[in-house]
C-alpha positions, -999 to 999 in steps of 0.1 A, spaced: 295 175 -41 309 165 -10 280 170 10 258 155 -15 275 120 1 275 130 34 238 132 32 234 106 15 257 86 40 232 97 67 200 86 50 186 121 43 173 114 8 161 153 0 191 170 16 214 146 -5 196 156 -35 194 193 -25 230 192 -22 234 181 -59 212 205 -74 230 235 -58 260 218 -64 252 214 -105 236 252 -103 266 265 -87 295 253 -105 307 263 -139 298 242 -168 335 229 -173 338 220 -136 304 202 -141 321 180 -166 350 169 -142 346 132 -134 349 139 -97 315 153 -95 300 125 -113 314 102 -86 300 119 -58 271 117 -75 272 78 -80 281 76 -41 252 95 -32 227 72 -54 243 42 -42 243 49 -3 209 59 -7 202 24 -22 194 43 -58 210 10 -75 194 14 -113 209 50 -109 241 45 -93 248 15 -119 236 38 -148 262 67 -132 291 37 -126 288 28 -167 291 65 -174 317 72 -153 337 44 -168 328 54 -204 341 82 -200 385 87 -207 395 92 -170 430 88 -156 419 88 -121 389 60 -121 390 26 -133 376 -7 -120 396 -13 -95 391 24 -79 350 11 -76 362 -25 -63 379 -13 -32 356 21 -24 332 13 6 304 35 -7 295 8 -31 288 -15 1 257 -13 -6 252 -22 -45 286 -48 -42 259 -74 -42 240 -69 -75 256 -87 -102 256 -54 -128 282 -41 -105 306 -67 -112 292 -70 -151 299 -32 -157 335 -34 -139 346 -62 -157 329 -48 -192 357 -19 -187 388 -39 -169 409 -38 -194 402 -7 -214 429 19 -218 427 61 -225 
């Protein structure tokens, strides 16, 4: 999942997305689930400038009982540089500010 980013850091759209497929064919079904890999995959979409994605990915992530990400995680992470600006990014963080799991 890592590398997924680091492509994606780099601009190299197909390798990011290569990376993610292996990534989701390799791991088990339960590791799949963990919220970490769904991350990396929002970081990926957003450094690539995927914003409809990455914002779709953020409100999942967030949906979902998690007692490592919240809003502020997503507020301070600098792979969200490049989607800070749209205003869905501060809609969906504040939608989920103040929920509890």
């Amino acid at each position: 999942a890592e590398l997924c980013v680091v492509e994606a850091g780099l601009g190299h759209r197909a390798e990011s997305n290569d990376a993610r497929q292996r990534c989701i064919e390799a791991a088990e079904p339960d590791v799949y689930g963990s919220p970490s890999y769904y991350v990396k995959f929002f970081e990926a979409a957003a450094l690539l400038g995927d914003t409809d994605d990455a914002l779709d990915r953020l409100e999942d992530i967030l949906s979902k009982p998690s007692e490592f990400y919240h809003p502020g995680y997503f507020r301070i992470l600098p792979t969200c540089d490049p989607i800070r600006d749209d205003p869905r990014f501060e809609e969906i963080l504040a939608k989920h500010q103040n929920e509890t799991f």
